[in-house]
SESEPA-913458 format. One record per residue (C-alpha): residue in one letter; chain; residue number from 1; x, y, z. Coordinates in Angstrom, 1 decimal, always signed. Layout:
BEGIN
[r 'A','A',NUM,[X,Y,Z]]
...
This chain:
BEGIN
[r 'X','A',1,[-81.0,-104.4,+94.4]]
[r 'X','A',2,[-83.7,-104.8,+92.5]]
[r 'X','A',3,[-86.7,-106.5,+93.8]]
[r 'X','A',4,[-89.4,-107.4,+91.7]]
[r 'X','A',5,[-89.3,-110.1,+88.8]]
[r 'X','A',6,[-91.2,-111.1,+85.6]]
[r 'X','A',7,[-92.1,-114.6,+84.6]]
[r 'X','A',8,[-92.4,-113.4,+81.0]]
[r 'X','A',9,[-88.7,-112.1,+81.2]]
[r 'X','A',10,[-89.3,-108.7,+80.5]]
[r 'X','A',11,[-86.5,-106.0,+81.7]]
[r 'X','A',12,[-87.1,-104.0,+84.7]]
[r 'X','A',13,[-87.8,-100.4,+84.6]]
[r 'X','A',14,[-87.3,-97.8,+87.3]]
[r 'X','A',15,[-89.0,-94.4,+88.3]]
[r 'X','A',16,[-87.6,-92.2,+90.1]]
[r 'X','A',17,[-90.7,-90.1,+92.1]]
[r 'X','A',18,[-93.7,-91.5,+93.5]]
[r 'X','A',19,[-96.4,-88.7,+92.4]]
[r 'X','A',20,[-99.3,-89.5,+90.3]]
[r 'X','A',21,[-97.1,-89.1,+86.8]]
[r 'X','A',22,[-95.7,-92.1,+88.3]]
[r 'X','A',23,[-98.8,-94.2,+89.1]]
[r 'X','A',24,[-100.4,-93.8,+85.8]]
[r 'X','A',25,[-97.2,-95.0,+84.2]]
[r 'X','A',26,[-97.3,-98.0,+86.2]]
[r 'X','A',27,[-100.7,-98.4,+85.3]]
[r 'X','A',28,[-99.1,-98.6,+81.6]]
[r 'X','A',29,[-96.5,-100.8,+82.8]]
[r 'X','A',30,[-99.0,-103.4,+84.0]]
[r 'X','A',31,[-100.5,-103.5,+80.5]]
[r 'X','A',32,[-97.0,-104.3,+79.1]]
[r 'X','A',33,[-95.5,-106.8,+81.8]]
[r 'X','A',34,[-93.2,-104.8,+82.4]]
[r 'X','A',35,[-91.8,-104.8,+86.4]]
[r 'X','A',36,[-91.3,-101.4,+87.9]]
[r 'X','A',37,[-88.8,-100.6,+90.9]]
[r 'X','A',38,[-90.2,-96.9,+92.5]]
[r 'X','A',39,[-88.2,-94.9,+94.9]]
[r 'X','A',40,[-91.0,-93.1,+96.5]]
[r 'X','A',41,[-91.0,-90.6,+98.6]]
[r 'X','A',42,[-92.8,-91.8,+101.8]]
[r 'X','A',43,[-94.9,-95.0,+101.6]]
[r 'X','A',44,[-98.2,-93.4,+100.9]]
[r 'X','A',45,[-97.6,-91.6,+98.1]]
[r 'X','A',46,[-99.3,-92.0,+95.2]]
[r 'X','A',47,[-97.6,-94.5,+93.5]]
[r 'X','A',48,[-96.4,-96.5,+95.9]]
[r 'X','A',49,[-99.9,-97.5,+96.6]]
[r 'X','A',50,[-100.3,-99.4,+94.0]]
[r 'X','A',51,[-96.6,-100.8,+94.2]]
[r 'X','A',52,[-96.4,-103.6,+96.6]]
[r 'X','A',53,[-92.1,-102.8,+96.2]]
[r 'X','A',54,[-91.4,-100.0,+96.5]]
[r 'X','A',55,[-88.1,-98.4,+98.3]]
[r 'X','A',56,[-88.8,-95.3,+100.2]]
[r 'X','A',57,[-86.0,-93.0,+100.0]]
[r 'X','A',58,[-84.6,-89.5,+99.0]]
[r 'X','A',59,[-84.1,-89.3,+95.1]]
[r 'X','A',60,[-81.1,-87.0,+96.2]]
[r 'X','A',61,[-78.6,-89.8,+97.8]]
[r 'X','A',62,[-76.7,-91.3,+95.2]]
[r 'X','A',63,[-76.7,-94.4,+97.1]]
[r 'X','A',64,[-80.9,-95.1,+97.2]]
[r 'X','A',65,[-80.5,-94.1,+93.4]]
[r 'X','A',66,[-78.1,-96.9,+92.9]]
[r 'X','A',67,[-80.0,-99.2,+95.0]]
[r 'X','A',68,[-83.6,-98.9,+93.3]]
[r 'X','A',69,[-81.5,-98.9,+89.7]]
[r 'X','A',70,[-79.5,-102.2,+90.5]]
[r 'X','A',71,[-80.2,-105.0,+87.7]]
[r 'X','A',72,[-82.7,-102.5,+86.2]]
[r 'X','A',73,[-82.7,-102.2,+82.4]]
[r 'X','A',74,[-83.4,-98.4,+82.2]]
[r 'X','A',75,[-83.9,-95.3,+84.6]]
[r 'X','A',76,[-86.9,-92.9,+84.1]]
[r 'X','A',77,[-88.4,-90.6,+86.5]]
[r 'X','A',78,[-91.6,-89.1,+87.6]]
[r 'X','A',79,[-90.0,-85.3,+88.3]]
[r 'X','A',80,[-86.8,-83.6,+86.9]]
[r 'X','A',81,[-85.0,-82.2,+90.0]]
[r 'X','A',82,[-82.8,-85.7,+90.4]]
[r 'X','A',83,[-79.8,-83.7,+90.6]]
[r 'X','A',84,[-77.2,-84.0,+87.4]]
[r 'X','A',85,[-74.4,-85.1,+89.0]]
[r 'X','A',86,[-76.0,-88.2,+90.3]]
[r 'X','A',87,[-77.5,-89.0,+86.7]]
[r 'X','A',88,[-74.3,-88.8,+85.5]]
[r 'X','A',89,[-72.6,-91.0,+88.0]]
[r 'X','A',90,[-75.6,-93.9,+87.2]]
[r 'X','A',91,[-74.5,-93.3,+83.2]]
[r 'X','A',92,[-71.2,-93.7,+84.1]]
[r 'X','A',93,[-72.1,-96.8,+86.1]]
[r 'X','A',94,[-74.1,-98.6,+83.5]]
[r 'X','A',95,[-77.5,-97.5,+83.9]]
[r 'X','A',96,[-79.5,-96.1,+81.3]]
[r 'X','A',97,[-81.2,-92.8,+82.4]]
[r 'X','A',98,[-84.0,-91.8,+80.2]]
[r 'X','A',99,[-84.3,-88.7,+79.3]]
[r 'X','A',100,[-80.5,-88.4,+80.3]]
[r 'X','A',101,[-78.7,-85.5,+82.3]]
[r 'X','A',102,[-77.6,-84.1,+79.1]]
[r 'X','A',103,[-81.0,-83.6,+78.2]]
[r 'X','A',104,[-82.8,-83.2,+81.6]]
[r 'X','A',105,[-80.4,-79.8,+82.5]]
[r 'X','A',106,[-82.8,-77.9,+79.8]]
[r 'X','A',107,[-85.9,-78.6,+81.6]]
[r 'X','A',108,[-84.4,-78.3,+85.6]]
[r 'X','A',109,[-82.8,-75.0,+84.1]]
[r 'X','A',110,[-84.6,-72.0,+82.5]]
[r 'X','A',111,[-81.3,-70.4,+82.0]]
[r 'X','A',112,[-79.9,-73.3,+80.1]]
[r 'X','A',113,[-82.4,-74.0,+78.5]]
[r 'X','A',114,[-83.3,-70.3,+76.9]]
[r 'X','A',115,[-79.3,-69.9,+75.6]]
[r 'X','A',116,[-80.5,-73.4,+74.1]]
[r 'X','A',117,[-82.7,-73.0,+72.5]]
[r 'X','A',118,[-81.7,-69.2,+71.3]]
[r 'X','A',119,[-78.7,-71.1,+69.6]]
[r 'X','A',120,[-81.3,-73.2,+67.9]]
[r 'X','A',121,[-83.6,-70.6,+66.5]]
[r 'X','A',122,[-86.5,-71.8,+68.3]]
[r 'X','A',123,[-89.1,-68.6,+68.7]]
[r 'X','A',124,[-89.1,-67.4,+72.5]]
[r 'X','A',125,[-89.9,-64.6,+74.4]]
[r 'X','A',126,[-86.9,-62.0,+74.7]]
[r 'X','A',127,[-84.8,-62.8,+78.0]]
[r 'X','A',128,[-81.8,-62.3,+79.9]]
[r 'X','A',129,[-80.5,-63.1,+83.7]]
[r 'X','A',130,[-81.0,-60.4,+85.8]]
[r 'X','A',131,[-78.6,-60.6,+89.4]]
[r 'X','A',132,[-80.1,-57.2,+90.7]]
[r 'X','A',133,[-82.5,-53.9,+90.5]]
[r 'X','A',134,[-80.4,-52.2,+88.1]]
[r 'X','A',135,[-80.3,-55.5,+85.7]]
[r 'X','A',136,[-84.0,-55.4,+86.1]]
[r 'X','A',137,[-84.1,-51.9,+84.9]]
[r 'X','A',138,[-82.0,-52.2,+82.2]]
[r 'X','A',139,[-84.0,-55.1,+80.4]]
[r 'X','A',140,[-87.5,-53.6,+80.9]]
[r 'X','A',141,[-86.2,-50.5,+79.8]]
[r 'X','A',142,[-84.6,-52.2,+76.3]]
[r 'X','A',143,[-88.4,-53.4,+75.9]]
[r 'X','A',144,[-90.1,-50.4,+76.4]]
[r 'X','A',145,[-90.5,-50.5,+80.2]]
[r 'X','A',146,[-92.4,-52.2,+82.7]]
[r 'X','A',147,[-94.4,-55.2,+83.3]]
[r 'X','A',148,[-92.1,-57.8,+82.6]]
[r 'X','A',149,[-91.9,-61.5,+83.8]]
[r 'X','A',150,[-89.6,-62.7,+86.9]]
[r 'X','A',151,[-88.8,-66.6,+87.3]]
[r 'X','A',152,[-86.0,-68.5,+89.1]]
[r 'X','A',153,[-84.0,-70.5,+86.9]]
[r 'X','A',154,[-84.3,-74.0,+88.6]]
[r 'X','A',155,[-87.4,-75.1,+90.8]]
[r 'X','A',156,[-90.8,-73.3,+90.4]]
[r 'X','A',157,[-94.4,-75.1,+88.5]]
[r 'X','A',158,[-98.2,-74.3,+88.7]]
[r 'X','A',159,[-97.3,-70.4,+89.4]]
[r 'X','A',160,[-94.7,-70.9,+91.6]]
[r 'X','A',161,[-91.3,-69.1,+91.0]]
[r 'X','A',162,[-93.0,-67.0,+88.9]]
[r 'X','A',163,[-93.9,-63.0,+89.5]]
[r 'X','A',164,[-95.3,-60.6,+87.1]]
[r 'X','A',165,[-93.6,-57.1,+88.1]]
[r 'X','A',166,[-95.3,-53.7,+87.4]]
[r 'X','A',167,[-92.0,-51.9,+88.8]]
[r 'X','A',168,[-88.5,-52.2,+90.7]]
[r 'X','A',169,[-90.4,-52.2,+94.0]]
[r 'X','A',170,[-92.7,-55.7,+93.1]]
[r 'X','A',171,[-89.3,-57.7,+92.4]]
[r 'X','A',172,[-87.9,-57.1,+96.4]]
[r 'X','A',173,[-89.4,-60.7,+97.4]]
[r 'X','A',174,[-88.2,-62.2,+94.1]]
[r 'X','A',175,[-84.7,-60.7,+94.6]]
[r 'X','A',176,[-84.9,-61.7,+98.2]]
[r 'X','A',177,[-85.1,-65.3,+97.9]]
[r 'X','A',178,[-81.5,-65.3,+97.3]]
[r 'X','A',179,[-81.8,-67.6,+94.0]]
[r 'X','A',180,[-80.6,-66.9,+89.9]]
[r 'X','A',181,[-83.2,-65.0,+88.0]]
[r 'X','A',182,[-84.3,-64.6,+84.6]]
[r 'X','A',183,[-86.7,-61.8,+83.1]]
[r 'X','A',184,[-88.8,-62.8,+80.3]]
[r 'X','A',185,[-90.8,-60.5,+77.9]]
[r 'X','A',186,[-94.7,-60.2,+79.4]]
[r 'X','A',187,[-96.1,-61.9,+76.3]]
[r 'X','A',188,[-99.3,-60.8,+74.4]]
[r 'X','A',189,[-100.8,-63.8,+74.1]]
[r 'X','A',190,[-104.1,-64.9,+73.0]]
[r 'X','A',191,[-104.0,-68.5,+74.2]]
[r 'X','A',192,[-101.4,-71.3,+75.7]]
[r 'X','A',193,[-100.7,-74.3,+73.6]]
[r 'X','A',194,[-98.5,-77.5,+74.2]]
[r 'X','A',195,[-96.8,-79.9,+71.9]]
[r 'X','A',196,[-96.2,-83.2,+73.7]]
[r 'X','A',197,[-93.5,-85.7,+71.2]]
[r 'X','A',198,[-92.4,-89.2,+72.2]]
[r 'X','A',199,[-89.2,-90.0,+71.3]]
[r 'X','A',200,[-87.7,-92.9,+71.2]]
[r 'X','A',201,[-83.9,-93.8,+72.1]]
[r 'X','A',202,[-83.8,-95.4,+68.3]]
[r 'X','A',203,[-84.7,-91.9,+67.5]]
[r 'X','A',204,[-88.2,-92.8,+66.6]]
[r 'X','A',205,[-91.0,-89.8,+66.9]]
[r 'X','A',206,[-94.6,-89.1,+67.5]]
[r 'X','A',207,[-96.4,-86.7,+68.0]]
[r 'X','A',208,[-99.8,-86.0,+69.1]]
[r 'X','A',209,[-101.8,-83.1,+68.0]]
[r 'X','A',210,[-101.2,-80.1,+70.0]]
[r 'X','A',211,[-103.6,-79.0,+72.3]]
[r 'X','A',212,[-105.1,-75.9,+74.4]]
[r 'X','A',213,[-104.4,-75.3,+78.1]]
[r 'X','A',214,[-106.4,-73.2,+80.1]]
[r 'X','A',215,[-104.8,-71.7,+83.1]]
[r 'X','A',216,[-106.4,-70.6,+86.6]]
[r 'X','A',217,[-103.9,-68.9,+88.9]]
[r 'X','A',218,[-101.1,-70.3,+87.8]]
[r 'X','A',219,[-102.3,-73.9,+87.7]]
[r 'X','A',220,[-103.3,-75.8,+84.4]]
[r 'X','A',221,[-107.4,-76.2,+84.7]]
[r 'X','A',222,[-108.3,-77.6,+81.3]]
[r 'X','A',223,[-106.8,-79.1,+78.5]]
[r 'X','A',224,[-108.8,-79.2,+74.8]]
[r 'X','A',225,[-107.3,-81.2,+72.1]]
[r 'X','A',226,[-106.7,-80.9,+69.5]]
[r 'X','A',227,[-106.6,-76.8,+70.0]]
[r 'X','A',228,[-110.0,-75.7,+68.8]]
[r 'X','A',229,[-109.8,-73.5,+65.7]]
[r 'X','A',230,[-105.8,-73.7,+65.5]]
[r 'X','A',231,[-104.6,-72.6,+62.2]]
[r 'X','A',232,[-103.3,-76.0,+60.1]]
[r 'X','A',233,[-99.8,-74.2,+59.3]]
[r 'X','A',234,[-99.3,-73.2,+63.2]]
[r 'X','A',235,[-100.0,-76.8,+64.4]]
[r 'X','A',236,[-97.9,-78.6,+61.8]]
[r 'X','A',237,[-94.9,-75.6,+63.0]]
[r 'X','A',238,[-95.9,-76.4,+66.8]]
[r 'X','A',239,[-95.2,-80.2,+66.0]]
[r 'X','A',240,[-92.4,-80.1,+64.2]]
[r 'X','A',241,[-90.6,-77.3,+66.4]]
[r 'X','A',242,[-91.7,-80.0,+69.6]]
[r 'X','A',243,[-90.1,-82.9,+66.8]]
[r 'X','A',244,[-87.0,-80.3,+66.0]]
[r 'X','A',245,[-86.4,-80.0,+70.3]]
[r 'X','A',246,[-86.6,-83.4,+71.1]]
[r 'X','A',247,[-84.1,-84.3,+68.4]]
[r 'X','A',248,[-81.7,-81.7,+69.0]]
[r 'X','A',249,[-81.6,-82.3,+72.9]]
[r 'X','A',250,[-81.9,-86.1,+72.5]]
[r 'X','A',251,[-84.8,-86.6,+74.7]]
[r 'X','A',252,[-86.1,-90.0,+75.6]]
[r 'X','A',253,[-89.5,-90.2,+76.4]]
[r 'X','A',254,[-92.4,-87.5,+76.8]]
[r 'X','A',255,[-91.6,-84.1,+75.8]]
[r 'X','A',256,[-93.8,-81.6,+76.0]]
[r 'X','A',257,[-93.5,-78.4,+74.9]]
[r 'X','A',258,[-95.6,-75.4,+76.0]]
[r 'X','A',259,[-96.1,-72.8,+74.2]]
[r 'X','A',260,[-97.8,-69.2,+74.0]]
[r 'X','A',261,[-99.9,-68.3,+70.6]]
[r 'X','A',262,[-99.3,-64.7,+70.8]]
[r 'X','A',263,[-102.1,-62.2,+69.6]]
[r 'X','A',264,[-100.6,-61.4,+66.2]]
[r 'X','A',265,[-100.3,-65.1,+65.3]]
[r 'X','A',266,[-96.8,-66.8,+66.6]]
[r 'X','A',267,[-95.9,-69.1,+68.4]]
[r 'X','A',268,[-93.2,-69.2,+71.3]]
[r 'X','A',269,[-92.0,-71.9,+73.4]]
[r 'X','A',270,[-92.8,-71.3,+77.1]]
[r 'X','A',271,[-91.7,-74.4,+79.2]]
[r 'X','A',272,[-90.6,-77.7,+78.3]]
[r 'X','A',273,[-91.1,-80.8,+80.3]]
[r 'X','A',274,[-89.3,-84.2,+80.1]]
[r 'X','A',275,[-91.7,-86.5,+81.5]]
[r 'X','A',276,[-95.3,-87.3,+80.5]]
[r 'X','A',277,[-96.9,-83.9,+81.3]]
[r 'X','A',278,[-100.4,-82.6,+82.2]]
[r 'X','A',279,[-101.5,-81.4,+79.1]]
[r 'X','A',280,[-101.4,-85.2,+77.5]]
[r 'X','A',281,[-104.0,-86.4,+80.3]]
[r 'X','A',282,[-106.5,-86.8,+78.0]]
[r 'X','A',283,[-104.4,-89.1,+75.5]]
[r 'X','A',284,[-105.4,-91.8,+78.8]]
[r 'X','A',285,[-108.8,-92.0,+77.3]]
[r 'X','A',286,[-108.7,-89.9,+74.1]]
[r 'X','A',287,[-105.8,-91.1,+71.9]]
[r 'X','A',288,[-104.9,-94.8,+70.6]]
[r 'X','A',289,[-102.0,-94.7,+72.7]]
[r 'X','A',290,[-101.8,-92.9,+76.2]]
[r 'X','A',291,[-98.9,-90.8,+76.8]]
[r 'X','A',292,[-97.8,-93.0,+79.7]]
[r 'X','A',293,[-97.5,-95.9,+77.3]]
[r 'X','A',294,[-95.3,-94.4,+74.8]]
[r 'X','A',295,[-93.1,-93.0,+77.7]]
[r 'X','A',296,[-92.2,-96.5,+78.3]]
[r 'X','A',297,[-92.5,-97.6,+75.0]]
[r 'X','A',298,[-89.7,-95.1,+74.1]]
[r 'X','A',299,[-87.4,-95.2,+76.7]]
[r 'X','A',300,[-87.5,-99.1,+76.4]]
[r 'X','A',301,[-86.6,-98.4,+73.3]]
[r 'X','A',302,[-89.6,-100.4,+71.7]]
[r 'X','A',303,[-91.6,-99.2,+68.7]]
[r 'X','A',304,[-93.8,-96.3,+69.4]]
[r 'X','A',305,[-97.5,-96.8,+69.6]]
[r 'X','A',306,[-100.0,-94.1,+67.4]]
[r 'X','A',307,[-100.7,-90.8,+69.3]]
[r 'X','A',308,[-103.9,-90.3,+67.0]]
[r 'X','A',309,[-106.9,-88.8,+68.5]]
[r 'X','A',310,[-110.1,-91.3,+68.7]]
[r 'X','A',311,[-112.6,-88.7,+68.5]]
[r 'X','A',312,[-112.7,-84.9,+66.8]]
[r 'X','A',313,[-112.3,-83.5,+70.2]]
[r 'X','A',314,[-111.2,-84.7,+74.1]]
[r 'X','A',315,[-111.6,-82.2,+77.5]]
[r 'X','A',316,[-109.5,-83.1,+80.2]]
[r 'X','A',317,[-110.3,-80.9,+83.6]]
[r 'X','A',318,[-108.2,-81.0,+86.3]]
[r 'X','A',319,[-110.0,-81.9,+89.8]]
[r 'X','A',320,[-108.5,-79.7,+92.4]]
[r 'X','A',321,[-108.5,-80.3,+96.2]]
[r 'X','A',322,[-111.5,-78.7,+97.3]]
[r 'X','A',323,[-113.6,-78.7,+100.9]]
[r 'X','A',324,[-114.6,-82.5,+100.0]]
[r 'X','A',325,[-112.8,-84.7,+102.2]]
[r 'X','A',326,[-113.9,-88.0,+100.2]]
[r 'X','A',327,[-113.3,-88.0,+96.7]]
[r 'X','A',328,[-115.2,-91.2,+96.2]]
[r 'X','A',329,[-118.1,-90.3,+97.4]]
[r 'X','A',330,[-118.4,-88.3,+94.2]]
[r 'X','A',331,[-118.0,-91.2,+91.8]]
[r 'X','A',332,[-122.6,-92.5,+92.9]]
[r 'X','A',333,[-123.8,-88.5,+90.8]]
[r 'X','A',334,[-120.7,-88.4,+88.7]]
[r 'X','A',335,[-121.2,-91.9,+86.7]]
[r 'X','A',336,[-125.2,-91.9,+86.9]]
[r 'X','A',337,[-125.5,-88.8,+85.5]]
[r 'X','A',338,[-122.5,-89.3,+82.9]]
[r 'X','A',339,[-121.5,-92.9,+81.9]]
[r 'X','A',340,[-119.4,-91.8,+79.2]]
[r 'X','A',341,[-117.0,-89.6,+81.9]]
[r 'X','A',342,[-113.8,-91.1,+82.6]]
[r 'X','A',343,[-112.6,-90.2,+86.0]]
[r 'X','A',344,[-108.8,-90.3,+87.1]]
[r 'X','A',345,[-108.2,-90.1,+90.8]]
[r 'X','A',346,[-104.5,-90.2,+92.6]]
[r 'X','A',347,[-105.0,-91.6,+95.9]]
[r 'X','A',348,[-103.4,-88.0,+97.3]]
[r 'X','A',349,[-104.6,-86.7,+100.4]]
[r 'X','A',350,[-107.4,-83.6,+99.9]]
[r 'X','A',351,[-106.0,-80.1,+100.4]]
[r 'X','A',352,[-107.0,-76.5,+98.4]]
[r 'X','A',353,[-105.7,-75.8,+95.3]]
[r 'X','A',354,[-104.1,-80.0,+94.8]]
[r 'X','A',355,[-104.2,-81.8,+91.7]]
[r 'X','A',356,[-106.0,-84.7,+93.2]]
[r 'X','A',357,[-107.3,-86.3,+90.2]]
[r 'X','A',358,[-108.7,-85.5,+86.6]]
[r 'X','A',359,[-111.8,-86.2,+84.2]]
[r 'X','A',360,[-111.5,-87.1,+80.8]]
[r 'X','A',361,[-114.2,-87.5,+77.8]]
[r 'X','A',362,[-114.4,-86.9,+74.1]]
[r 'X','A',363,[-116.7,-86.5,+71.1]]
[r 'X','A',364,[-117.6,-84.0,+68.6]]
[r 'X','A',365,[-119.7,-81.3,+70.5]]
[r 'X','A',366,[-116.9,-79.8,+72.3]]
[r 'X','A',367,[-119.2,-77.6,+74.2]]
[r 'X','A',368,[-121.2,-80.4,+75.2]]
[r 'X','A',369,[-118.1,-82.1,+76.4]]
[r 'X','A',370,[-116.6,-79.0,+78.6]]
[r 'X','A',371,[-120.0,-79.0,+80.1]]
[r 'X','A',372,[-119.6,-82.5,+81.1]]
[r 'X','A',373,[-116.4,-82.1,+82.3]]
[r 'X','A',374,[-116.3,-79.2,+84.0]]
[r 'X','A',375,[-119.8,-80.3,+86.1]]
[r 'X','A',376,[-117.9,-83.7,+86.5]]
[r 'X','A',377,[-114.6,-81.8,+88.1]]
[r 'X','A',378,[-117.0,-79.3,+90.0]]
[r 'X','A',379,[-119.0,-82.4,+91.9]]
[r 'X','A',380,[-116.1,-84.2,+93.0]]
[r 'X','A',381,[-114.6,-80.3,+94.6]]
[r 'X','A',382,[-117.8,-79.7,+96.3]]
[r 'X','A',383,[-118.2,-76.6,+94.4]]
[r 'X','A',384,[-122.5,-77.6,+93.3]]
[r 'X','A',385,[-125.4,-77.6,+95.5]]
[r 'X','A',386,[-126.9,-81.4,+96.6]]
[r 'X','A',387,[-130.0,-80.3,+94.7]]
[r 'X','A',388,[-127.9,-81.2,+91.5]]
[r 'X','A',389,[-128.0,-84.8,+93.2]]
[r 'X','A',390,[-131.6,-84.9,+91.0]]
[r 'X','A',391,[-129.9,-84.5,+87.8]]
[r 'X','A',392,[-128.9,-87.7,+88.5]]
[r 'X','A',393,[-132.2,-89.3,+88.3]]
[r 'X','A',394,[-132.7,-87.7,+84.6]]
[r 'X','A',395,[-131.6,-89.8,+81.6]]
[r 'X','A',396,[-128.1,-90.7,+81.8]]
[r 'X','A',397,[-126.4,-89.6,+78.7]]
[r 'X','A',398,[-124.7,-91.9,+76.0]]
């Protein structure tokens, strides 16, 4: 059963996951009295630290899902991998899951959600399954040979699941995980992209303007929006091909659609997530309405707030878990030497290579602002020397 109440009457929303995606929409929540019922994974994840409620429980027993959904208005979820046939059985029972499982099997499924999107038209890179060595062979050889791109069809994000293969030999450990395979085109790109869309469950849209993402091993480092130096014709096709998805897969909520902007000037859809997304991060500080906002927003069905941008340019960086076993300790250099930073930390535990938090701030010198960002991130990893502790004695910028 449900366990938390509003004196203002507002419905009850759950979320499903208890990662940081989840914390930041709860932080959105407050904002908009609206209660939230988590299933978390343990009690000290991310969310459920700052959820006094929450049930902690596997999101893969029907019965916990029934439990944290009871007298809830609507269903939405900090991950994708609920599996379908649970989602189903909650429609079926009453409960409104947003994004459904009709929509959520095109982003827990690459297969499904290349035939897709194929059927659709949408631009992607050229694909097929592949079961075996021979398959393999067969579709780098109908591309002119060899590297192409492995991934398993369900599971796999920030590199993982993913292997770039120079020849039969590199894909052994990909075929030896015993999981479905696709191959995918290695695609000349110049730059990744993403289209984030809320849409609502009237059918109302918006979309914020599409941004860079800059990648580093696998794992999205830094987001620039809007895309520096993005043609106007190839932003307005990026938005409305993120618009045309949404519609046509009926997703409620966040979608965000990532995309490769290949050398000779297309564009191809990559990924697609149904959930707010790293790449709209920097709508927290740099848009009128935060991604996590309009997530509830639209799957509470309420009218959607403006995704415009407040300032010609924002930098989100990504703070990774470093050899800095304090994250606070950073915030003393980090908001004397830079007032105008916003930092974004997710109560996770420190370990390499972890999304543990991220830095926002915006303005109009976008090299100024990657500086600032990027020296912001750095601090809190431990990656500068204490003899940068005297920048913070200089002026502190406005």
């Amino acid at each position: 059963m449900c366990r938390v109440d509003s004196p203002i009457d507002s419905p009850v929303l759950a979320i499903v996951g208890g990662g940081q995606l989840a914390r930041m929409m709860e932080q959105a929540a407050v904002s908009l009295a609206v209660p939230v019922s988590l299933l978390a994974e343990a009690p000290d994840v991310s969310a459920a630290q700052v959820n006094p409620t929450s049930t902690v429980g596997d999101y893969r027993d029907l019965d916990t899902l029934r439990t944290v959904a009871a007298e809830c208005a609507v269903v939405t979820f900090d991950h994708e991998h609920v599996p379908p046939e649970h989602l189903r059985t909650l429609d079926a029972e009453g409960h409104a899951c947003r994004p459904g499982p009709h929509a959520l099997l095109y982003a827990q499924d690459k297969r499904e959600m290349r035939e897709r999107l194929t059927a659709l038209g949408v631009p992607c890179p050229r694909w097929a399954p592949v079961a075996d060595a021979a398959d393999l062979e067969r579709f780098a050889a109908e591309g002119g040979g060899f590297p192409v791109v492995l991934k398993t069809t369900r599971g796999g994000y920030d590199g993982k699941g993913v292997w770039v293969v120079e020849g039969i030999d590199d894909a052994a450990d990909a075929f030896a995980a015993g999981v479905p395979l696709l191959a995918e085109e290695l695609v000349d790109f110049s730059r990744e992209l993403s289209a984030l869309v809320a849409r609502s469950a009237s059918g109302q849209v918006a979309a914020y303007p599409v941004v860079e993402s800059r990648q580093e091993n696998g794992i999205c480092r830094e987001v620039i929006a809007p895309a520096p130096g993005l043609a106007a014709e190839l932003a307005a096709e990026a938005e409305m091909l993120a618009m045309k998805v949404a519609g046509e897969l009926d997703v409620v909520g966040i979608l965000a659609v990532e995309l490769f902007e290949t050398a000779d000037g297309r564009i191809l859809v990559n990924e697609l997530a149904m959930r707010p997304h790293n790449t709209g991060h920097w709508t927290m500080d740099g848009a009128v309405t935060s991604q996590f906002e309009n997530h509830l927003r639209a799957v509470l069905d309420l009218p959607l707030g403006s995704p415009r941008a407040r300032a010609p340019y924002t930098v989100m960086v990504n703070i990774l878990g470093g050899e800095v076993g304090r994250l606070y300790d950073g915030y003393a250099h980090v908001m004397a030497r830079d007032p105008g930073i916003k930092v974004h930390l997710y109560g996770k535990a420190v370990k390499p290579g972890r999304k543990v938090g991220h830095v926002n701030v915006y303005g109009d010198d976008l090299d100024d602002l990657l500086e600032r960002a990027r020296h912001a991130a750095a601090w809190f990893e431990g990656r500068l020397d204490d003899e940068i502790e005297d920048e913070a004695q200089e002026a502190p910028r406005e």
